[in-house]
N, CA, C and O atoms as CSV, one atom per row, in Angstrom:
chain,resi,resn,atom,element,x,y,z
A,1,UNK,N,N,29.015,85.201,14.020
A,1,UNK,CA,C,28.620,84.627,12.748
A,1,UNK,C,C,29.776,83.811,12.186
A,1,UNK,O,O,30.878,84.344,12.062
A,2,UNK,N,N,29.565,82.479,11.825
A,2,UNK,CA,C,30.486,81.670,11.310
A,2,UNK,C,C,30.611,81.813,9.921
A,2,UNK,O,O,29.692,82.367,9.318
A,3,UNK,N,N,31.767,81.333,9.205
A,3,UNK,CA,C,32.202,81.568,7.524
A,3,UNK,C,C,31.976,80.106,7.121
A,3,UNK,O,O,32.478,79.186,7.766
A,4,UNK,N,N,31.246,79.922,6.093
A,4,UNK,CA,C,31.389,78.430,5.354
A,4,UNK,C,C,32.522,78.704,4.502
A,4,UNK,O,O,32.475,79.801,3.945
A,5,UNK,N,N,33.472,78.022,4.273
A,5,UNK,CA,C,34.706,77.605,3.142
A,5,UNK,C,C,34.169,76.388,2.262
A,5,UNK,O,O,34.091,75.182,2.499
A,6,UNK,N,N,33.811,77.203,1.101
A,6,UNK,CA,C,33.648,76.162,-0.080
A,6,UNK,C,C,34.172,75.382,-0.827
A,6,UNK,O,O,34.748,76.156,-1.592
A,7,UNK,N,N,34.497,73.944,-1.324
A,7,UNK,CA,C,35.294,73.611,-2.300
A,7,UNK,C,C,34.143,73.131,-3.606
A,7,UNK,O,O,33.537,72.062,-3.531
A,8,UNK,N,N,34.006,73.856,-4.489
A,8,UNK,CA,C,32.966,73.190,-6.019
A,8,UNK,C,C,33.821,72.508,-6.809
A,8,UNK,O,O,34.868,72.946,-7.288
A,9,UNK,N,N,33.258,71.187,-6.968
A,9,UNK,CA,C,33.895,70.584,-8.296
A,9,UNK,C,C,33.111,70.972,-9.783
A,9,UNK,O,O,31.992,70.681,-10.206
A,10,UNK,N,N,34.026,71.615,-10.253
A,10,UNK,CA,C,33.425,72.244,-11.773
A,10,UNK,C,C,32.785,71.202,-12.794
A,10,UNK,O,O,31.819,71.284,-13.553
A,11,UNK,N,N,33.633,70.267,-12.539
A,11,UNK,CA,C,33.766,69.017,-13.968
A,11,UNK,C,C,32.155,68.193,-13.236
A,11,UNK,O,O,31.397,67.577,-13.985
A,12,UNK,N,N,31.924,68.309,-12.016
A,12,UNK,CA,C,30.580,68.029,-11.604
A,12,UNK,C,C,29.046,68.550,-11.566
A,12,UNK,O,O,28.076,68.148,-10.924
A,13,UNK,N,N,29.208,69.632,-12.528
A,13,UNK,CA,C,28.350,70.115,-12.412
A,13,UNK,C,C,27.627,70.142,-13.879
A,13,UNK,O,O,28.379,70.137,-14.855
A,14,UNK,N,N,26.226,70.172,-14.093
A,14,UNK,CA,C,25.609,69.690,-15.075
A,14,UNK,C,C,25.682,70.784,-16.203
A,14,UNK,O,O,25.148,71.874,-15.998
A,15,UNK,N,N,26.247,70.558,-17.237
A,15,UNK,CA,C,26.587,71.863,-18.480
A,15,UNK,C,C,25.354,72.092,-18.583
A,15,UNK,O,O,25.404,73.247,-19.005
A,16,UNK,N,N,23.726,71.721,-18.472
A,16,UNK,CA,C,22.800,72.491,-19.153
A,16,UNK,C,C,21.766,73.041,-18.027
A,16,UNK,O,O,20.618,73.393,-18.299
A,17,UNK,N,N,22.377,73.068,-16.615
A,17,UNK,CA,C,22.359,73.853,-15.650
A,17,UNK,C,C,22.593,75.285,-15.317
A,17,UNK,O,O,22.387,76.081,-14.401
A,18,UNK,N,N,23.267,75.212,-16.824
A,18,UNK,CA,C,24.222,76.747,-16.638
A,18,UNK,C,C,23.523,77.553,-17.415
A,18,UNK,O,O,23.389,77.314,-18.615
A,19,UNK,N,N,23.105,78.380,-16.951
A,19,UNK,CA,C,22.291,79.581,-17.366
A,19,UNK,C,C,22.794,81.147,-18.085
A,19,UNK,O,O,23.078,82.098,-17.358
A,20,UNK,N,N,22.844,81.225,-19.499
A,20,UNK,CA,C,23.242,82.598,-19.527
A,20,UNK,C,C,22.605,83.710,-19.424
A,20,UNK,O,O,22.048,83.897,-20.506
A,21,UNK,N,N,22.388,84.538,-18.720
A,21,UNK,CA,C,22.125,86.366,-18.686
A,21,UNK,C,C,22.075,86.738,-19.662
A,21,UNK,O,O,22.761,86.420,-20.634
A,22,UNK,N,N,21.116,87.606,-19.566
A,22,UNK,CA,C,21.389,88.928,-20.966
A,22,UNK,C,C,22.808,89.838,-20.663
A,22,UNK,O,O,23.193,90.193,-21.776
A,23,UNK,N,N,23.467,90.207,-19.931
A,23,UNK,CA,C,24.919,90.367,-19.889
A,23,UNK,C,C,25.988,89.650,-20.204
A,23,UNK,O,O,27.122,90.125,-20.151
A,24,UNK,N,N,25.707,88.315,-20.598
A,24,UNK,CA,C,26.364,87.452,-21.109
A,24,UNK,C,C,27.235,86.805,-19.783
A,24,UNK,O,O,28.197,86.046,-19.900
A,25,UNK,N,N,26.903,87.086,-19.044
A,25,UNK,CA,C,27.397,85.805,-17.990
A,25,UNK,C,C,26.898,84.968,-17.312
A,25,UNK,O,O,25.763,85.243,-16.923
A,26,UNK,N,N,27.386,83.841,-16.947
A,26,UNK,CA,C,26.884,82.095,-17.112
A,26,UNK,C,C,26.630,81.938,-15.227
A,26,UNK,O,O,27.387,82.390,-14.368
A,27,UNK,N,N,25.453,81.232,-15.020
A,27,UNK,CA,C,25.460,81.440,-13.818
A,27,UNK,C,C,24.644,79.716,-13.315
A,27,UNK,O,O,24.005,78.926,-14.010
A,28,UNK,N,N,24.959,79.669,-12.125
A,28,UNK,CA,C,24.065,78.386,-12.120
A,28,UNK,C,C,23.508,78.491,-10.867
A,28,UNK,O,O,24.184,79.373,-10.336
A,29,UNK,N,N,22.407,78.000,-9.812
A,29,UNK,CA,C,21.681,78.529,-8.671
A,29,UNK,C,C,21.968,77.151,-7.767
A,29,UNK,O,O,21.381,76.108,-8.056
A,30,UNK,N,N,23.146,77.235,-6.374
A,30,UNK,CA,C,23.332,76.160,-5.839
A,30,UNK,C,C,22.654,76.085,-4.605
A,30,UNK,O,O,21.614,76.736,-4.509
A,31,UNK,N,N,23.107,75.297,-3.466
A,31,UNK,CA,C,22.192,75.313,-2.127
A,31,UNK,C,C,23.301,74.246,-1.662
A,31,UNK,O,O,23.600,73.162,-2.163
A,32,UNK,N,N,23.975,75.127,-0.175
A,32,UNK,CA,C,24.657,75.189,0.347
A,32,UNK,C,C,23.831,74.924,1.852
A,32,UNK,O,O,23.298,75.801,2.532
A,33,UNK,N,N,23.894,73.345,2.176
A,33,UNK,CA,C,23.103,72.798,3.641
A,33,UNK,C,C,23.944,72.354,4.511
A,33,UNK,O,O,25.008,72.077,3.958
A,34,UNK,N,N,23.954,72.080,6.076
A,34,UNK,CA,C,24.313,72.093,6.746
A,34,UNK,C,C,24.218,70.255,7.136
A,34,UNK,O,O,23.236,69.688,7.615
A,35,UNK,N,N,25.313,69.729,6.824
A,35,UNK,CA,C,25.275,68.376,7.121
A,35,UNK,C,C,24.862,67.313,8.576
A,35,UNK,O,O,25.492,67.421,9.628
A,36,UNK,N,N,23.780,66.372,8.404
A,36,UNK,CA,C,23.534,66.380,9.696
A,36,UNK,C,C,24.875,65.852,10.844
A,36,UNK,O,O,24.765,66.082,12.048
A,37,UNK,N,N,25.784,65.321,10.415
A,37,UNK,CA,C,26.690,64.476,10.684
A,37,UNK,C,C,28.138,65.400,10.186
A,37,UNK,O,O,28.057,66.288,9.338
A,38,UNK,N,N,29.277,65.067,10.782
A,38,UNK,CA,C,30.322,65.908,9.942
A,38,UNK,C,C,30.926,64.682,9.014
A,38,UNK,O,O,30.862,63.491,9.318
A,39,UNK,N,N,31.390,65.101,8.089
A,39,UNK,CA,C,31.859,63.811,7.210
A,39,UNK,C,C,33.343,63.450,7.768
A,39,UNK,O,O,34.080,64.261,8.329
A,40,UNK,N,N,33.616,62.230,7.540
A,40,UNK,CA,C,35.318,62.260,7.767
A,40,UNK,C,C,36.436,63.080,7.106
A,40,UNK,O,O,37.587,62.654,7.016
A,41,UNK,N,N,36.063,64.199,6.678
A,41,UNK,CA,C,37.200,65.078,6.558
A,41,UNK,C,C,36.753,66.189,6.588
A,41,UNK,O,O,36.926,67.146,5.834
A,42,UNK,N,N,35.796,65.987,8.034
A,42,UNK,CA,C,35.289,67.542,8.397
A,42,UNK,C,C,34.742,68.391,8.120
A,42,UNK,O,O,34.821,69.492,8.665
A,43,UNK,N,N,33.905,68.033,7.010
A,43,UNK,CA,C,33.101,69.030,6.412
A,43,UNK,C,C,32.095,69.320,6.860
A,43,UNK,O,O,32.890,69.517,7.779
A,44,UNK,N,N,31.262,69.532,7.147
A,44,UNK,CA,C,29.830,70.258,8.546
A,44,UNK,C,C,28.803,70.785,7.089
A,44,UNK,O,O,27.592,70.838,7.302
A,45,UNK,N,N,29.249,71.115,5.820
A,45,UNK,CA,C,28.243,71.609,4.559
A,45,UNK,C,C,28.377,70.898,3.256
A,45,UNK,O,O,29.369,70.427,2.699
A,46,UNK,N,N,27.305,70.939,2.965
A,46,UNK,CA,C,27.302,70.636,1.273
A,46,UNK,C,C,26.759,70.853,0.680
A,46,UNK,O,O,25.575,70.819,1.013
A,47,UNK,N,N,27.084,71.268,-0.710
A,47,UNK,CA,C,26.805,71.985,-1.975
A,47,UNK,C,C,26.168,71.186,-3.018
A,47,UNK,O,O,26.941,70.292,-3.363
A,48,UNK,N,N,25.076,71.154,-3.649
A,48,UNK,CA,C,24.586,70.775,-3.993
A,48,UNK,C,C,23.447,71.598,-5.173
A,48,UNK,O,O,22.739,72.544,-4.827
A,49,UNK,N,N,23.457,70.982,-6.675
A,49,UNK,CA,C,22.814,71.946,-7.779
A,49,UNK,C,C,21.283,72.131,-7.778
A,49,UNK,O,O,20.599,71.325,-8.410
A,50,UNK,N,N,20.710,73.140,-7.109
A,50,UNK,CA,C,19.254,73.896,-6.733
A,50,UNK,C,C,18.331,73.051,-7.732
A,50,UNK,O,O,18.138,73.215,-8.937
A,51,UNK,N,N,17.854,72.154,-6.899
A,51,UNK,CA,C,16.526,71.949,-7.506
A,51,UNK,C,C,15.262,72.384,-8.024
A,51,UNK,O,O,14.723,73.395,-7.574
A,52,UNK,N,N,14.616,71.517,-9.172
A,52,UNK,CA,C,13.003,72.533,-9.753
A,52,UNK,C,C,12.040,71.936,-8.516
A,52,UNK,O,O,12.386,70.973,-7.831
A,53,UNK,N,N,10.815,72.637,-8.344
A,53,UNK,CA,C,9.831,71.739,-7.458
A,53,UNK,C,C,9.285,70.743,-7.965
A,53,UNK,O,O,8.683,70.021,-7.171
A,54,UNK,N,N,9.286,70.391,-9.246
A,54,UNK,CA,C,8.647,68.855,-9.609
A,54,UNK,C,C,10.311,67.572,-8.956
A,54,UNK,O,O,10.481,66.523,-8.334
A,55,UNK,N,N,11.074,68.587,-9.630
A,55,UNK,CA,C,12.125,67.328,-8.777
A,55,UNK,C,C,12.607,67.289,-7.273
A,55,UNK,O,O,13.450,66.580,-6.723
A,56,UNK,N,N,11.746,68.342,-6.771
A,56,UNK,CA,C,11.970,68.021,-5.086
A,56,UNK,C,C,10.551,67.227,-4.385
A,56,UNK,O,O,10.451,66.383,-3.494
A,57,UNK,N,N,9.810,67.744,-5.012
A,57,UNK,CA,C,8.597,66.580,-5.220
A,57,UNK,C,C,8.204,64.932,-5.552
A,57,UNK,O,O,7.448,64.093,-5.062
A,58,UNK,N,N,9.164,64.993,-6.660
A,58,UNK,CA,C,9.453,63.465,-7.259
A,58,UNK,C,C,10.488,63.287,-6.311
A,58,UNK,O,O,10.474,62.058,-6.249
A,59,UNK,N,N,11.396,63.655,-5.511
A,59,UNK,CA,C,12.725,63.260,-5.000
A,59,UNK,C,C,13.600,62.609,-5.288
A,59,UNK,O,O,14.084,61.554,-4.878
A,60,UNK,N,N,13.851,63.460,-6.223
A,60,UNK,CA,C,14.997,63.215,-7.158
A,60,UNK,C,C,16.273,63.158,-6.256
A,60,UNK,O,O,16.294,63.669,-5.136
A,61,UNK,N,N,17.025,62.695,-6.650
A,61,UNK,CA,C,18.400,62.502,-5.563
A,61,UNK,C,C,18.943,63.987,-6.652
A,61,UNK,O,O,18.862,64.264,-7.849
A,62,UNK,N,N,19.471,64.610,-5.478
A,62,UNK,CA,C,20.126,66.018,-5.968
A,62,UNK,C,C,21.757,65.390,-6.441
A,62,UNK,O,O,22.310,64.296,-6.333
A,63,UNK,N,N,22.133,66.695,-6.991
A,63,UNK,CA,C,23.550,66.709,-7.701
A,63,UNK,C,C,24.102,67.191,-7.085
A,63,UNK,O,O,23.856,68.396,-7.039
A,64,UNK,N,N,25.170,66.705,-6.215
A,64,UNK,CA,C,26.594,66.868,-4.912
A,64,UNK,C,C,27.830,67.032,-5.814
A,64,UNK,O,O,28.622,66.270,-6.367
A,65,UNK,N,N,27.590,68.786,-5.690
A,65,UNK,CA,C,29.127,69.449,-6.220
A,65,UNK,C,C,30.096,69.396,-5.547
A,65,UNK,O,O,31.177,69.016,-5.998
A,66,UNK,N,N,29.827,69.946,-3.726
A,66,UNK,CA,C,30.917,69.957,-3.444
A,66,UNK,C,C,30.771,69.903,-1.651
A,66,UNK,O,O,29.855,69.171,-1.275
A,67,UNK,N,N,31.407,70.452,-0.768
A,67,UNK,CA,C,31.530,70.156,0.320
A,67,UNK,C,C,32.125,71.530,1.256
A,67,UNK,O,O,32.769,72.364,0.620
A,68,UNK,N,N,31.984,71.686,2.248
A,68,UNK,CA,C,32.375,72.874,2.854
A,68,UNK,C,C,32.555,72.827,4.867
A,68,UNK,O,O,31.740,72.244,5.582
A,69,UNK,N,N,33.505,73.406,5.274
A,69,UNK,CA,C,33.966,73.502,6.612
A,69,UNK,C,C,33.230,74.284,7.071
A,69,UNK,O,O,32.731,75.025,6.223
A,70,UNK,N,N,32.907,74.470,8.149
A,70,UNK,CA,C,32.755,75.966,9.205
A,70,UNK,C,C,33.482,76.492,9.624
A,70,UNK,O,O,34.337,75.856,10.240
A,71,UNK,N,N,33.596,78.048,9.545
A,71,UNK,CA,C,34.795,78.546,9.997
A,71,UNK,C,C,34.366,79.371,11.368
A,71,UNK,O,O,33.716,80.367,11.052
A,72,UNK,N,N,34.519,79.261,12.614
A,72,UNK,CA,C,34.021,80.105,13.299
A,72,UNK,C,C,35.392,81.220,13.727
A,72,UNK,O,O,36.415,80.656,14.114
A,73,UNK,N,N,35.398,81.972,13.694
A,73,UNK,CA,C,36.093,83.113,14.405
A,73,UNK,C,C,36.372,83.475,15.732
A,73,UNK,O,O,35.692,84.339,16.286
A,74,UNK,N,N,37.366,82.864,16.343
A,74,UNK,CA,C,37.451,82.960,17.528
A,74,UNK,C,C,38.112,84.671,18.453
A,74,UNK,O,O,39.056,85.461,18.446
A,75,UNK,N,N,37.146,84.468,18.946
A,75,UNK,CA,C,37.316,86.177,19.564
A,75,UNK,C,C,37.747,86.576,20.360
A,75,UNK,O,O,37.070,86.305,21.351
A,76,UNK,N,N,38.877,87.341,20.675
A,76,UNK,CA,C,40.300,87.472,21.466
A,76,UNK,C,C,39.479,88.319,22.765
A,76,UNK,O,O,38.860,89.338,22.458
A,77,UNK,N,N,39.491,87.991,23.812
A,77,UNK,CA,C,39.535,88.820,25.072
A,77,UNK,C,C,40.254,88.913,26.180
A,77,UNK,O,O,40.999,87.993,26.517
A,78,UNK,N,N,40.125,90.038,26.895
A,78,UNK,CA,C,41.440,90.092,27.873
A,78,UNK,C,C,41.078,88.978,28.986
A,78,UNK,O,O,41.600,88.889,30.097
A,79,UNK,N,N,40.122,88.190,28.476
A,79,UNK,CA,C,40.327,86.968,29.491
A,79,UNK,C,C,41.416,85.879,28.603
A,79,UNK,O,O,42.450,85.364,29.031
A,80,UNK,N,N,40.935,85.770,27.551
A,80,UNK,CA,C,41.895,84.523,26.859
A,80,UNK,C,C,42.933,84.982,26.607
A,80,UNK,O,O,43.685,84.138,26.119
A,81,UNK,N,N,43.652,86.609,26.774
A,81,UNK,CA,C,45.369,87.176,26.746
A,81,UNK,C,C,45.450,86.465,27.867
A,81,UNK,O,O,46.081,85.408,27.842
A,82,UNK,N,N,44.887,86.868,28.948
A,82,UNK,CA,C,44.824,86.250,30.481
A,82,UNK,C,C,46.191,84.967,30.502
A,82,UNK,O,O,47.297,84.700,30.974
A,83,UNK,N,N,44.874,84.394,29.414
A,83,UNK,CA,C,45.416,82.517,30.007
A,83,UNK,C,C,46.364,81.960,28.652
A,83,UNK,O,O,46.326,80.809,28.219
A,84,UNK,N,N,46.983,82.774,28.255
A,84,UNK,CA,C,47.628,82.585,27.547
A,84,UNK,C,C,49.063,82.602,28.004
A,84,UNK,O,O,49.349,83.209,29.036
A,85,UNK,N,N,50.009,81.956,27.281
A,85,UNK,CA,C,51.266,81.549,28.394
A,85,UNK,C,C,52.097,82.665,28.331
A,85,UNK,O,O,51.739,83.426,27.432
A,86,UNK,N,N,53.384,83.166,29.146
A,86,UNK,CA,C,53.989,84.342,28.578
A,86,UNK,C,C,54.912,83.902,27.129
A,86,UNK,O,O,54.992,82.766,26.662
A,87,UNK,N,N,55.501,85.031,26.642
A,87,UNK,CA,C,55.745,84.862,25.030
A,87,UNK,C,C,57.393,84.822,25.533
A,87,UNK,O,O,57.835,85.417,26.515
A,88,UNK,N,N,58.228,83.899,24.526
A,88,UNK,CA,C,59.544,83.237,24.910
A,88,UNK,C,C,60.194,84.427,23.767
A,88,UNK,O,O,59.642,85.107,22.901
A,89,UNK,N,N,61.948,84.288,24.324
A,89,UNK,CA,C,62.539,85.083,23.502
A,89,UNK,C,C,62.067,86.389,22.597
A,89,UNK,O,O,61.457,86.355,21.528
A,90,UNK,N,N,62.477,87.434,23.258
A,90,UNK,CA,C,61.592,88.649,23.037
A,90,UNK,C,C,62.335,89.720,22.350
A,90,UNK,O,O,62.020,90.902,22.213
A,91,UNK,N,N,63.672,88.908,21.830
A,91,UNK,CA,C,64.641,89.781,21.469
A,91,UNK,C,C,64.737,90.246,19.641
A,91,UNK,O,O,65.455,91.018,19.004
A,92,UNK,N,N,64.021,89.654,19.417
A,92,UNK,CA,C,63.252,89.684,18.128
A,92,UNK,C,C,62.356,90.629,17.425
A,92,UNK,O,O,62.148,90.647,16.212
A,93,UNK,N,N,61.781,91.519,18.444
A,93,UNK,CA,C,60.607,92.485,18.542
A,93,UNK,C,C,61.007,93.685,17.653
A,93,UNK,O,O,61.933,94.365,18.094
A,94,UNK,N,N,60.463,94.058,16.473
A,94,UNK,CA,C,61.314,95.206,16.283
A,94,UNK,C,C,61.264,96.935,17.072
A,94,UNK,O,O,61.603,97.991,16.537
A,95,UNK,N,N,60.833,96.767,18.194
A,95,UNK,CA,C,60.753,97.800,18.996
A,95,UNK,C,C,60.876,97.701,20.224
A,95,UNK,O,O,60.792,98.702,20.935
């Protein structure tokens, strides 16, 4: 399973979007898609403020908060220790 890394621009996002709770905290509902293309600075996602169905209907051009990487996790096995080179100066080790 891969990690998306988010960046939101705050100052982009619509103040009457923001929704308060009966707990009193402010919340807003985004949607986080998978870009068909990667952008030139690598971003593979984007964030964007959750549309109503009359405005995904009308097609409304959505509101682009922000942008996001994929992070995949690369997973260590005793094949890739394998092929890994030996480790230099070893005198360092504290044991």
């Amino acid at each position: 399973m891969g990690l998306i890394s988010i960046s939101i621009c705050l100052t982009d996002i619509p103040k009457d979007r923001i929704k308060q709770a009966a707990n009193g905290k402010k919340y807003i509902n985004l949607v986080c898609a998978e870009r068909r293309e990667v952008s030139k600075y690598g971003d593979t996602h984007t964030v964007f403020v959750s549309q109503t169905k009359d405005e995904r209907e009308f097609k409304v051009q959505p509101i682009y908060v922000g942008a996001g990487k994929e992070y995949v996790q690369q997973a260590v096995t005793a094949e890739s220790i394998e092929s890994m080179p030996p480790a230099q100066n070893m005198d360092d080790l504290p044991f």
